[in-house]
N, C-alpha and C positions, 0 to 999 in steps of 0.2 A: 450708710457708709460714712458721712459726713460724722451723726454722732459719733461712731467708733473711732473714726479718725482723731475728732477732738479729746474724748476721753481717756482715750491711750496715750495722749501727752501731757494732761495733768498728771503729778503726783506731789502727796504728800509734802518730801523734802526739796522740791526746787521749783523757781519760778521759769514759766513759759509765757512766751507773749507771741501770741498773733498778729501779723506781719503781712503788709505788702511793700514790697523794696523799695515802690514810688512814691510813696507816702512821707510828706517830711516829717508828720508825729510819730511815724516811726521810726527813724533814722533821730527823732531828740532822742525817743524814748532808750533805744539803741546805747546812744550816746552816754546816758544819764546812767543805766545799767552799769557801762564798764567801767565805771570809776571804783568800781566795789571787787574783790579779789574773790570770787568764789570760788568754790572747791567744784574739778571737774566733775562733769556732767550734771549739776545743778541750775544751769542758765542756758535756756534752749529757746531761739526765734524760729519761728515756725512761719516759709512761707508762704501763705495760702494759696496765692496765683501759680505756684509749682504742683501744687495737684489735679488741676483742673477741673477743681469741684468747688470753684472762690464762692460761687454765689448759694450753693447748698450748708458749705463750711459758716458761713455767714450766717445765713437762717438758724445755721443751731445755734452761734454764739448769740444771737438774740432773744433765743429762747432759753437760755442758758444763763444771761449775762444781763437782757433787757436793752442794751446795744448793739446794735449791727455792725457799727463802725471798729477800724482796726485806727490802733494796737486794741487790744484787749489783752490788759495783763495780769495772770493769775501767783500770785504768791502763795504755794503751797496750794490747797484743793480750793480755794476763795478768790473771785473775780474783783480786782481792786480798783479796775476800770480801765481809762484810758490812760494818753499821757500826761493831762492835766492833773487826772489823779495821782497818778505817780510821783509827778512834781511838784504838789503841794503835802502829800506825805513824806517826802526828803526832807520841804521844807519847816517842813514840822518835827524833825527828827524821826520820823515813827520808820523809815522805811529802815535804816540800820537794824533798829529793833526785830521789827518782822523780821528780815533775813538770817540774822542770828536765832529766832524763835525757831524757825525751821531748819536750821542748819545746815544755811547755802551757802555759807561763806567760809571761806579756810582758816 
């Protein structure tokens, strides 16, 4: 169930990040996200502790990802990591790129 879960919310053209609301790297990560104008339903937080399957959901992103830990965030079908990652790919200019790669942005 857990895989189906997570795989039904990747796709191709838009970024997902795995999510717990308590979590302040995810609320950067959050953060960091909406400064970018994407085109609806391309940017979707998914949050695991609303399914009640946190700790199964987990296990897959680990074997999935190599992480267990959340955010987990995927641009297009590819896990870019966490929030560090994120924010050293901004920092590098690359995340504009990728978003327009896959054409999440408006």
């Amino acid at each position: 169930m857990a895989e189906e879960f997570v795989n039904s919310k990747i796709h191709p053209g838009k970024v997902v990040v795995f999510i717990k609301p308590t979590c302040p790297y995810c609320r950067k990560t959050q953060e960091l996200l909406s400064q970018f104008s994407f085109r609806q339903g391309a940017l979707e937080f998914v949050d695991i502790t609303a399914t009640g399957n946190t700790d199964k959901i987990q296990d897959y992103l680990q074997q999935l990802t190599g992480a267990r830990t959340v955010p987990r965030v995927f641009i297009g079908k590819e896990c870019i990591g966490g929030c560090t990652d994120l924010t050293n790919m901004h920092q590098r200019g690359e995340l504009l790129t990728r978003l327009k790669q896959i054409g999440a942005l408006q």
